[in-house]
N, C-alpha and C positions, 0 to 999 in steps of 0.2 A: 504494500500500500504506500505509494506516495507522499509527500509531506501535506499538502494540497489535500489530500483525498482522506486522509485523518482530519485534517481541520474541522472539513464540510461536513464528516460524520459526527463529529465533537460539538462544533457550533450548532448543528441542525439545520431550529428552523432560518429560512432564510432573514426573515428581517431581522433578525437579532443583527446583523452587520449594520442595520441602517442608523443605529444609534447608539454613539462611540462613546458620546462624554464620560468620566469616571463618574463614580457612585457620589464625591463629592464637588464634579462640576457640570449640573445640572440643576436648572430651576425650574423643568417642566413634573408634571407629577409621575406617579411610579404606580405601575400598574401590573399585578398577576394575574395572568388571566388560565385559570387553573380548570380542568378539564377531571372529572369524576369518574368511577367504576370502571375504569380498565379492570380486564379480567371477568366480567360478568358475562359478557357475550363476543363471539371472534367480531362482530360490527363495531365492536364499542374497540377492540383492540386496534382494529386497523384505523378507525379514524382518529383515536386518541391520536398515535403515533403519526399520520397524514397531520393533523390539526398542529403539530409540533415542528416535523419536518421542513411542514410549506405552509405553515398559517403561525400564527399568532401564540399559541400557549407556549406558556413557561413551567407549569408545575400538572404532572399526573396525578392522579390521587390511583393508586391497586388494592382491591382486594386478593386477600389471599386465601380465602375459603371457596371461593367461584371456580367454576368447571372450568375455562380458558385461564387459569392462572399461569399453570406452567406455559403457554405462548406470551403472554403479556409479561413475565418477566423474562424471556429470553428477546426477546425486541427491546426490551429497555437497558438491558445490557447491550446491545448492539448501539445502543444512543446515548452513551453513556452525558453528553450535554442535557439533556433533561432533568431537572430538577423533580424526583421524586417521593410522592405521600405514601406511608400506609392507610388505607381508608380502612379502618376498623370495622368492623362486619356483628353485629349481635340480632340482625333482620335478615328477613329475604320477602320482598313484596308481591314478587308474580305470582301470579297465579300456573303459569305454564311449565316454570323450570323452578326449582328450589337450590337451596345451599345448607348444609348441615355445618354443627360446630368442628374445631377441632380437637377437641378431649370432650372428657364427660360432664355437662353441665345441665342438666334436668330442667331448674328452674328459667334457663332461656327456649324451651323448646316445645316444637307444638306432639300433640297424641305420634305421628308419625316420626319424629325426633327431629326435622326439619326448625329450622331457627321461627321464630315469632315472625308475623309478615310486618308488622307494624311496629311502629315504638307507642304511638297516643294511640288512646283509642278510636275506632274507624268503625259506625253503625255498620257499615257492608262485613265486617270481621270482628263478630263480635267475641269477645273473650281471647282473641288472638293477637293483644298486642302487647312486651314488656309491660308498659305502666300498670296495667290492669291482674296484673302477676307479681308475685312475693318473688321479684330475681334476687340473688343470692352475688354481694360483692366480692367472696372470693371465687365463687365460680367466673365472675367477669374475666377478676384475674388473672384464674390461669388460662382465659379462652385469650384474651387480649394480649399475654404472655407468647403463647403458642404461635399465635398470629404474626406477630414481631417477629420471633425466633425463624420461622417459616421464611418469614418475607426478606429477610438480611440475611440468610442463607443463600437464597437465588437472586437478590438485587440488592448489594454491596452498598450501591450509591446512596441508598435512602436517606431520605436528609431531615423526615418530618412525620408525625403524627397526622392525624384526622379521623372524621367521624362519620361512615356513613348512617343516614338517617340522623343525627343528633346523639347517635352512640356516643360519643368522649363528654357530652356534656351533658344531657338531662337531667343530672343530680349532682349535689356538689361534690359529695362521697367518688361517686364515679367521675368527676372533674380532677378531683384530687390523687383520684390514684393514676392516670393518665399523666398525668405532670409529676408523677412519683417514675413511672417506667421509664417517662422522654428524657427524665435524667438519669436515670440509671444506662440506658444503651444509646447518652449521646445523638437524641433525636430531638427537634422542637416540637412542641404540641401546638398546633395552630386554630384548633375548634373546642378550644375551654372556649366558655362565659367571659373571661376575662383578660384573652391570648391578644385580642383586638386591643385593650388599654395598656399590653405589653410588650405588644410589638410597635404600636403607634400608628396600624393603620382600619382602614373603616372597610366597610360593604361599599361593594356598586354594583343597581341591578338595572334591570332593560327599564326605562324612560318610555314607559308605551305600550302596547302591547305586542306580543313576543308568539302569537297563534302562530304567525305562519314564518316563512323563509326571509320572505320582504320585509315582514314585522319586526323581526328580530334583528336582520342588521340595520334598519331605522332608527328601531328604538336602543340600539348599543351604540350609535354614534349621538344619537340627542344626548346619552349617559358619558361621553366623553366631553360633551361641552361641558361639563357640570365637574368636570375633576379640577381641584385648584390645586395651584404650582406648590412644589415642594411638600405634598402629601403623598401619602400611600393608597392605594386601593385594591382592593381581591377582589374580580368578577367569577363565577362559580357556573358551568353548567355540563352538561353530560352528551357528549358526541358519541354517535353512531351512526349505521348506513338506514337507508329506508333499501329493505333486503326482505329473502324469505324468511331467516331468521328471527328477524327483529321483528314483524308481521304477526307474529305468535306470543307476541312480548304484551302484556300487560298486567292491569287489576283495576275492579270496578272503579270507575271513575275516573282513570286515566288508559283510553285506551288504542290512542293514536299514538303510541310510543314510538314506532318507525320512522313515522312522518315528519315526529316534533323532534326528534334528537340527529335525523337526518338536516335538519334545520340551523341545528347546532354546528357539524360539523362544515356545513357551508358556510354558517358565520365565522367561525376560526380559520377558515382558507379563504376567504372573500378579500380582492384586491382591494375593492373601496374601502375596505375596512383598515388593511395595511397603510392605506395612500390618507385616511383620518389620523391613523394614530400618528404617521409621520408629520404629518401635518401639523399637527396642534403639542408637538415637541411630546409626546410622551415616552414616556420608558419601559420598556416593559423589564420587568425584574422577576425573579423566583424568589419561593418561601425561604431558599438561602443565602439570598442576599441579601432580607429582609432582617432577618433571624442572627446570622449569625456572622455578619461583617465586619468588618472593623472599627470602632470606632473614629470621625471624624475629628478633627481639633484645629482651628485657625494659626496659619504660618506666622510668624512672628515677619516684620517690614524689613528686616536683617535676609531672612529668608527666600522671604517674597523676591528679592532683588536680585540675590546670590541664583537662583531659581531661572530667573530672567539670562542672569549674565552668564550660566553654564548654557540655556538652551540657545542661545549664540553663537557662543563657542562650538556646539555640537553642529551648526549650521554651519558654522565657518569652515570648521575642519572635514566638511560632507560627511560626516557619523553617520550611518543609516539607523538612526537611535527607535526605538518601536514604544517603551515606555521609558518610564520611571514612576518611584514612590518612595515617600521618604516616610519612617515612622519616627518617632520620638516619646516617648515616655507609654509604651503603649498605641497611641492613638496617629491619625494619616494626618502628617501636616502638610503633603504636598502629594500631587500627582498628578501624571500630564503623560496624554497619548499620542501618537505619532505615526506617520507610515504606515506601517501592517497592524498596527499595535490597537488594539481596545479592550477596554475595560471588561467585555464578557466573554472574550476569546482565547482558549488557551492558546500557550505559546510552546513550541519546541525548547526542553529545557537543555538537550545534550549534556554533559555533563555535570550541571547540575541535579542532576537524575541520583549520581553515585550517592549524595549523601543524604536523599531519602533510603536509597540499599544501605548504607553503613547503620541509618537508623533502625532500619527491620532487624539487622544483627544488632543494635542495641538492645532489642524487645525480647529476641531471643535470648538473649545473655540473661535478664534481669527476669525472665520466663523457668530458668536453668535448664533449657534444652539446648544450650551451647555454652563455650567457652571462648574467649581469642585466643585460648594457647593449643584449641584441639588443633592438631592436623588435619590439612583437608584432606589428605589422601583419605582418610578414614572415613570419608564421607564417599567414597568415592573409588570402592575397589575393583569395581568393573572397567573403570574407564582409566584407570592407571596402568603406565605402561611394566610390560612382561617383569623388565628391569630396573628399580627404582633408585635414582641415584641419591646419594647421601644429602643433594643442597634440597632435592625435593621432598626425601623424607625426611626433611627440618622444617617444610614452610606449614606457616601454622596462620591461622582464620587474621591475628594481628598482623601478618606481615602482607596478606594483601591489604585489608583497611589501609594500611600506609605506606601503600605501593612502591614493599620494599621485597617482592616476593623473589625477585633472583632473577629475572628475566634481564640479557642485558638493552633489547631492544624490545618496543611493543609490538606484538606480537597477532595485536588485534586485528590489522587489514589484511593481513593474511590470510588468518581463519576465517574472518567471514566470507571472506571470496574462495576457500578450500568446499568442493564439492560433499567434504564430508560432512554431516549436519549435526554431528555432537560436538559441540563446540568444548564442552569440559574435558573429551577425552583428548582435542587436539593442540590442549592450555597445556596440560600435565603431561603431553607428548614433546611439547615445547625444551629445549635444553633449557637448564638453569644454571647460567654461565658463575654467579657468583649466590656466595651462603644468603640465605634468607634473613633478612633485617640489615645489612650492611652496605647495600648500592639503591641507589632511588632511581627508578625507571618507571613511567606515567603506561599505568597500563589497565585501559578500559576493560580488558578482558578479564583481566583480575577481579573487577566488577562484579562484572556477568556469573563470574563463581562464586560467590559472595551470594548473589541472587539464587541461584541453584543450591546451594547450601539452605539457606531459608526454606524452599521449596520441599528439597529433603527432609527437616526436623520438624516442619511445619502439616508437612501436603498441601500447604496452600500458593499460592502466586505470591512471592512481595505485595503487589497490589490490595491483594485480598488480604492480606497479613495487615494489611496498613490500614483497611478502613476502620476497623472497632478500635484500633492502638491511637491511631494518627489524623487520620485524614476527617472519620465523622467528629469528633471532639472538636477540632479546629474547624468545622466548617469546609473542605476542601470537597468541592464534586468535580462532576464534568470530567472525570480522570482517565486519559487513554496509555497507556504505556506498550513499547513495542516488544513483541517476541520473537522468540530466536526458533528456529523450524524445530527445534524438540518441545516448543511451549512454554519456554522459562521466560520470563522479564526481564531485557535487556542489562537488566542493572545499571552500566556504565553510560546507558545513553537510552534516549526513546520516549523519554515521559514529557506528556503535555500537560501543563497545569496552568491559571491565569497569575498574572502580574500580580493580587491582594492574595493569592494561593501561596506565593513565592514568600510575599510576606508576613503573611500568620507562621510562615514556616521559620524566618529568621528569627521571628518576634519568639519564637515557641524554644529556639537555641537560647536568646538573648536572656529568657525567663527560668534555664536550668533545666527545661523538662515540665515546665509548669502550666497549666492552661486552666482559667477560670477558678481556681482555687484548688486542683485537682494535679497531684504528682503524677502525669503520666509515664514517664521514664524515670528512672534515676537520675540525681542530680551529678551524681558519682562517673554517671556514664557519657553525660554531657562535659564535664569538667577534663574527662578524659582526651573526649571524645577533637576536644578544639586546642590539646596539648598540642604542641610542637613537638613529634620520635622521632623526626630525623630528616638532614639537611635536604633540601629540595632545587631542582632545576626546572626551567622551563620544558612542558614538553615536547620529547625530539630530540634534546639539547645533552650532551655527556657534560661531566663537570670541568674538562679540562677546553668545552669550547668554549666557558663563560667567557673571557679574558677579551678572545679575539672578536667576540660581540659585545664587548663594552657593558655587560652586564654585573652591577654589585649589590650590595645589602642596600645600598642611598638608593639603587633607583630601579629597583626590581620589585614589584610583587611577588617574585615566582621564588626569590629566592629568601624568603622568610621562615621557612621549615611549612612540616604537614603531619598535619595529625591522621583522623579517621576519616577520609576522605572528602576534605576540606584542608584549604589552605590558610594557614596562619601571611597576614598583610601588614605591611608598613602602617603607624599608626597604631598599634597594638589591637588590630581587627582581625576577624576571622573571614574568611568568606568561602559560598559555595560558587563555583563556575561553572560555565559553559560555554564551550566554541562557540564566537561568533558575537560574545557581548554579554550573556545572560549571568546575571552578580544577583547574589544574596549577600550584602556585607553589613557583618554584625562589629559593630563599635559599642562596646561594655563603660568605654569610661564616657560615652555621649548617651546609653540608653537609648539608642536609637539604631537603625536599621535603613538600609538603602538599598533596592530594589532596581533589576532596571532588565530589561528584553530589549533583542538590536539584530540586528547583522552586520555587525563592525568585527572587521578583519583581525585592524590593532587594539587587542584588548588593555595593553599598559597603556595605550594613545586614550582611551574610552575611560579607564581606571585614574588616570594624571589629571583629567576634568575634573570630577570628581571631587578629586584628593584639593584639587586647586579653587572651586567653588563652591560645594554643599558644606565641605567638612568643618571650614571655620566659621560658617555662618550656623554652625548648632553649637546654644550656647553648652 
C-alpha cells in the first residue's frame, strides 16, 4: 500500500480534508455528526461506513450483541480514521429480528430470553419494556461489562461509550456505573445526563421536518444556521439502505424504517450538505477530539513573535515544514499547519515509530513477561542461524533498544528488498561484526525485532498491545501502522498518527509515564528509558567520518548519546525522530514539548530553527 493510499484509508471521509484549521484556530463551530447501530442490520453496516467514507460523519456508534457485529467491526478496523462508540444494547425493538444478552441476566429479558423491546413503556408492548421490570444493576453490569470486553477485543480503536435506547442513562444508578466502567477501560461516556455539561457541548436536531429525503436535508441545513461560533454540537441519526432487508424492519408505530433511515444515509453523502457545512466555516470533529484533546492555553507576545519569526525562516530557507505544536506546562500554546499538514490527518511518523516499539517493550518489562537483559535469540530459535556466533549469543533485548546490537552497517535495505519474507531470521543471519553494546550503528531493523519480540510474549500486534496500555488513555485513534509480509508491525518505521497524537505522546515522556493522574508505565522505565548508554553518530555515519564532516558535540544533534530508542539533544532535551522532519522534543527544564511533521531533507537545518527561535522564547 502506498503512502497516499494509507492516508485516504486513514482520513476516510472525504471532507475531512476540506477543513485544516487546528483545534485551537478556528472560530466556526464544531460539529459530530455521529451515525447509530452499526451492527444491527448488513444496510445499517454499509451505509454507516459509505456515510463516513464519502459523507459527513465522524463518530459510529456499534452494537455488539447484533447479528452483523462481527462485519461491522471488521470494516471499522479496515477504517481505522473513524472515530468509534460502543452503543450499549439492554433493548431490541423489532418486531422481525431480535438480539439476546451476552451472559445471564433474567431481569432484562422477555418469556423467550430475547432482550426487552422497549426501555419506557409503549401501550402497543405492554409489560415488555425495562422500566416497567424490577432490572437488576449488577446484572447491567456484567451485561455492559461483557459488551465492552467483546467490542475492544475486535475494534481496538474504540474511543467512547453510548446508549442505545437511553441505556447508559435512565437512572442515575445506571449513569453512575457507566462512568465507573469509561474509566476503568479508558473510554468516555458520552450519553450520561450530565456528559453534555462535561464535555461543553449541546444537541442539534432537524429545524423542520425530517418525513422525507428532501425534509431532512432542509431541515439539517436550517439546523446549521443556528450553530454559533466557537460551540460544540452532536447531531444523532441512524443510516441504512431502503433494501429487502431493511423492508422487514420494524414495530408498531414506526414502520417505514427503510425508507426513513434510507433518508439518512442520503443526508450524510449529500453534496449540498458538504458545500453548507463548508460554507458556513464548520468543523466537523469526533467524540475524541471532543473528549479527550488537549488542552488549549494562550501564547505569551514573547511567543507569538518568536512563532512569526521561525515561520519565516522556514519560508526563507524553502522547509517543506507540514506542522508544528508547541506545548508548555501541559497545555497547546501554539500551533500552525502547513502544506500537506492538518490538524485531523495522520502523518507518516518513520522513525518516530521506534519509540512507540521501545514503549510496548516498556509495558512488557513492567508486565514481567520480559526483561532487556533476555537474549533475543531465545525468542527466537527457529529463525537463528545452524551456527550461533559468540557476538550474537551476547545480544540481548537492551542492546537493540540502543542500537548497539553489533551490526556494523544497517542492514535494513537489504532485507527488505531480500525475496525472503522473514525478516527476523534474515536480522540474526546478518554477521555481527562487533560485541553487543560496544559500536553504535542506527539500525531500523533492530526495531522491527523488538516489535516481533512483543508479538511473541504478547500474541498481540504492538499496535494492539498499545491500545488498553497507550494509545486509549491518551486519547490516540485513527492509528495505521505498517506490516512486514509475516504480519508483524514494522517497529522501526510505518506508523501514522496526527500532529496532537505526537504530542500527548511527548507530553506522556515529559510527565514520567503519567497521564490524568494515572501511573501508566513506570516512572523507572521512563527515566531509563531517555538515559544516555552510549555514544551516538548520525545515521550512515562511522565515528571516524565525524571529523571530515565537520560534525561535534557544539553543533550536532546526533551526537548527544541515545538511550531506548530516542535520542538524547543539545539543550539537555530528549527527542523522538523521523526521516524527513518528524520531532517529538521533550525539554524537562522548559516543561514543555515541540512537535513538528515536514518533508525536510536537513533535519539539523529544521532542528537549528528551532533551537534558534521557539527555545528562548519559552520562558
Amino acid at each position: 500500500m502506498t503512502k497516499h493510499s494509507v492516508i485516504k484509508v486513514i482520513t476516510g471521509y472525504v471532507f475531512s480534508c476540506l477543513v485544516t484549521a487546528g483545534w485551537g484556530q478556528t472560530e466556526g463551530p464544531n460539529l459530530i455528526i455521529r451515525a447509530d447501530d452499526m451492527g444491527s442490520f448488513r444496510a445499517a453496516n454499509i451505509a454507516c461506513i459509505e456515510g463516513y467514507k464519502n459523507g459527513i460523519e465522524t463518530s459510529i456508534e456499534v452494537m455488539a450483541v447484533t447479528p452483523w457485529f462481527p462485519e461491522a467491526a471488521k470494516l471499522l478496523r479496515e477504517n481505522p480514521g473513524v472515530d468509534v462508540g460502543l452503543h450499549l444494547t439492554i433493548t431490541s425493538e423489532w418486531d422481525n429480528i431480535k438480539w439476546r444478552p451476552l451472559t445471564h441476566c433474567p431481569s432484562l429479558i422477555d418469556s423467550n430470553g430475547y432482550f426487552f423491546p422497549m426501555m419506557n413503556a409503549n401501550p402497543n408492548y405492554p409489560g415488555l419494556a425495562i422500566m416497567e421490570n424490577k432490572w437488576n444493576l449488577a446484572e447491567i453490569e456484567q451485561e455492559f461489562r461483557a459488551q465492552i470486553e467483546l467490542a475492544l477485543k475486535n475494534i481496538p480503536q474504540i474511543s467512547h461509550l453510548s446508549g442505545h435506547m437511553l441505556s447508559t442513562g435512565f437512572d442515575p444508578k445506571v449513569a453512575e456505573l457507566v462512568h465507573r466502567l469509561a474509566d476503568e477501560y479508558n473510554l468516555s461516556a458520552v450519553d450520561r445526563v450530565n456528559a453534555m455539561k462535561e464535555y461543553n457541548f449541546s444537541y442539534a436536531g432537524y429545524e423542520g421536518s425530517n418525513k422525507t429525503a428532501a425534509d431532512k436535508e432542509a431541515s439539517f441545513i436550517k439546523m446549521l444556521d443556528k450553530l454559533e461560533p466557537n460551540q460544540n454540537y452532536m447531531f444523532i441519526d441512524h443510516p441504512a439502505l431502503d433494501n429487502e432487508e431493511m423492508k422487514t424492519v420494524g414495530h408498531i408505530g414506526y414502520e417505514n424504517v427503510a425508507e426513513d433511515r434510507q433518508g439518512v444515509t442520503d443526508l450524510f453523502t449529500s453534496p449540498r450538505v458538504k458545500e453548507a457545512i463548508q460554507k458556513r466555516n464548520i468543523r466537523l470533529i469526533s467524540y475524541n477530539d471532543l473528549t479527550k484533546s488537549l488542552p488549549r492555553a494562550e501564547a505569551t507576545p514573547q511567543l507569538t513573535k518568536a512563532i512569526d519569526k521561525y515561520l519565516q525562516a522556514v519560508e526563507k530557507e524553502k522547509q517543506d515544514l507540514h506542522s508544528i505544536m508547541v506545548l508548555q506546562h501541559g497545555q497547546v500554546i501554539a500551533e500552525h499547519w502547513r502544506s500537506e499538514g492538518a490538524w485531523n490527518k495522520p502523518h507518516i511518523m518513520n522513525s518516530v515509530s521506534k519509540t512507540f516499539t521501545a514503549t510496548a517493550i516498556g509495558f512488557a518489562v513492567s508486565e514481567g513477561l520480559l526483561k532487556v537483559t533476555d537474549k533475543v535469540i531465545s525468542f527466537f530459535p527457529d529463525e537463528s542461524p545452524a551456527t550461533i556466533s559468540p557476538n550474537l549469543e551476547k545480544l540481548e533485548i537492551r542492546h537493540l533498544l540502543t542500537m548497539s546490537g553489533g551490526h556494523d552497517t544497517d542492514p535494513t535495505g537489504k532485507i527488505r528488498s531480500s525475496k525472503n519474507n522473514n525478516w527476523v531470521k534474515d536480522f540474526l543471519n546478518t554477521p555481527f561484526e562487533h560485541e553487543p553494546g560496544t559500536f553504535f550503528c542506527y539500525n531500523s531493523m533492530g526495531t522491527y525485532v523488538l516489535s516481533a519480540i512483543v508479538q511473541k510474549v504478547t500474541g498481540q500486534k504492538v499496535i494492539d498491545y498499545l491500545y488498553p496500555r497507550l494509545f486509549r488513555p491518551l486519547g490516540i485513534t485513527g492509528i495505521h501502522w505498517d506490516e512486514s509480509p509475516q504480519g508483524i508491525n514494522c517497529g522501526g518505521w510505518g506508523l501514522y498518527i496526527r500532529t496532537e497524537d505526537m504530542a500527548k505522546m511527548g507530553q506522556f515522556i515529559l510527565q514520567k509515564g503519567q497521564w490524568k493522574g494515572k501511573q501508566l508505565l513506570p516512572e523507572s522505565w521512563i527515566n531509563e528509558a531517555t538515559t544516555s548508554h552510549i555514544a551516538s553518530v548520525p545515521a550512515g555515519v562511522h565515528p571516524e567520518e565525524l571529523k571530515g564532516k565537520g560534525l561535534t558535540v557544539k553543533n550536532s544533534d546526533w551526537l548527544q548519546g541515545y538511550g531506548y530508542q530516542m535520542w538524547r539533544c543539545r539543550h539537555d532535551a530528549i527527542r523522538a525522530d523521523g526521516a524527513n522532519g518528524q520531532y517529538i522534543i521533550i525539554l524537562p527544564e522548559k516543561d514543555a514539548v515541540i512537535v513538528t511533521t515536514a518533508h525536510i531533507g536537513d533535519m539539523q537545518a529544521e532542528i537549528n530553527l528551532i533551537w534558534k527561535y521557539i527555545l528562548p522564547a519559552l520562558p
